[in-house]
N, C-alpha and C positions, 0 to 999 in steps of 0.2 A: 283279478282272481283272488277271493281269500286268501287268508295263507291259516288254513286248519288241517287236523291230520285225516278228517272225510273228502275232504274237497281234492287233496296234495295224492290222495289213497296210498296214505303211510299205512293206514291198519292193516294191508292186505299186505306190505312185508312180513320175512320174518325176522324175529332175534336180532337173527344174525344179522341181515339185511340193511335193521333200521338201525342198529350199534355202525356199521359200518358208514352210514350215512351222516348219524352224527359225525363220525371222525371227520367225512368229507367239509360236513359244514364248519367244523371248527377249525378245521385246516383252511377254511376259504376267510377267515375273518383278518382283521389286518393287526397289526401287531399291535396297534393304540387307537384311542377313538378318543373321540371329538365329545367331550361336555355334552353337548348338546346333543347325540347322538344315546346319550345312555336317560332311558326315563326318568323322571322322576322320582318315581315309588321303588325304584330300583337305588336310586342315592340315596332316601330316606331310607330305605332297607341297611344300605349300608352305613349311614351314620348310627342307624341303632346299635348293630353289631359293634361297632367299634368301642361306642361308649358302654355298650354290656361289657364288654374285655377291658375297657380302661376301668370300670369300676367293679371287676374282679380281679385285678392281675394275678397270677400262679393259677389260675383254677383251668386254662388251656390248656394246650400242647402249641408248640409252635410248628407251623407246618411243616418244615422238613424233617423232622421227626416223625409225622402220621407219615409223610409219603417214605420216608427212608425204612417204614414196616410194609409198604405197598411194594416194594419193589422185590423183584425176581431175586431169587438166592440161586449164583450158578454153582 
């Protein structure tokens, strides 16, 4: 079976439905993966990034700062 969101009939959730689904899928993945398991174009993706931030240093944020504005104020 494919795996597309016609074939899977993700389009016919809603919002809510397919936010919630993501969660489940990323809740289902395992804590670390295997080299081999991560694409290619997806390493290459990440080596660009990297080397863009190593040949910008300061012009970031360092993540826990974006996310420590993402989180809930009780």
């Amino acid at each position: 079976m494919p795996i597309n969101v016609e074939a899977m009939r993700i389009a016919r959730l809603t919002v809510a439905e397919r936010l919630e689904l993501i969660e489940q899928i990323w809740n289902s993945l395992p804590e670390g993966v295997e080299p081999g398991e991560v694409p290619p174009a997806h390493l290459a993706e990440f080596a660009r990034w990297r080397a863009e931030a190593q040949a910008q240093p300061g012009v970031g944020k360092p993540w826990r700062e974006v996310l420590g504005r993402l989180e809930p104020v009780s």
